[in-house]
N, C-alpha and C positions, 0 to 999 in steps of 0.2 A: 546165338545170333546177336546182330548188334544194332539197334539205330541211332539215325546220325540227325543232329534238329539246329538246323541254324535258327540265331537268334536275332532281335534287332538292337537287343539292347542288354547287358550284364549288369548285374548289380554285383556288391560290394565283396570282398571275401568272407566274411559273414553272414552275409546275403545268400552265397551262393554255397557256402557250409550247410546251411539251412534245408535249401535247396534238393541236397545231396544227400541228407539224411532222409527226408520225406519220399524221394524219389525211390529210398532202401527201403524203405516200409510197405514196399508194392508188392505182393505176391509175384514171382517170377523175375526181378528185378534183381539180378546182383552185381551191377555196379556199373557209377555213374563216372562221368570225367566230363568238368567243365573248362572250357580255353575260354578265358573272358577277353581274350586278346584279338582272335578272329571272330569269336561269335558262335561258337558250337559247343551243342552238349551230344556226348556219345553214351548211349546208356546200352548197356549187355544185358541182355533179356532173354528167358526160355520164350518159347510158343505157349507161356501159361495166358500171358499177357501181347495185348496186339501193340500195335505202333499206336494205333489212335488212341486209348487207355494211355497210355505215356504222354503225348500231346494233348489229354484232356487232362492232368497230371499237371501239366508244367503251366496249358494258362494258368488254372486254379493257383500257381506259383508266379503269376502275373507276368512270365515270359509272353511278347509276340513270337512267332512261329514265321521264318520268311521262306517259301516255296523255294527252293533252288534253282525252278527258274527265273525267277524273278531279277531283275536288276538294281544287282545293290555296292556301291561302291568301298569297298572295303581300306582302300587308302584315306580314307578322310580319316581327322583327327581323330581320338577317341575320348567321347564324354562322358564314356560309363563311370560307376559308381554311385554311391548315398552319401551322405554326410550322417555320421555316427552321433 
């Protein structure tokens, strides 16, 4: 199975390495994909691990989380990143 977590905000490709590695480390987790371009992370999961474990996972990783229903304008410019 798979969940899908919009974001509000990506950080850096280093950031989001980081990210990716931690998110391996979860029992039931094997493997993540981040599009820092729209705003989603897709992470493949057993039923070892819930969706919410994953979401309490990624604040601790300082992601905001945006509901899907939520209105979010995805044409605006994009400000993501850190400075290294």
């Amino acid at each position: 199975m798979y969940s899908t977590f919009h974001i509000s905000e990506a950080e850096c490709a280093s950031c989001t390495n980081k990210t990716l590695k931690n998110l391996g480390t979860l029992q039931g987790v094997f493997g993540a994909e981040i599009d820092r371009i729209i705003g989603k992370i897709d992470v493949s999961h057993t039923d070892e691990i819930s969706r919410e474990q994953i979401l309490e996972a990624l604040k601790k990783e300082g992601y905001e989380i945006i509901e899907p229903d939520s209105e979010v304008d995805y044409d605006e410019p994009s400000i993501w990143g850190c400075a290294l």
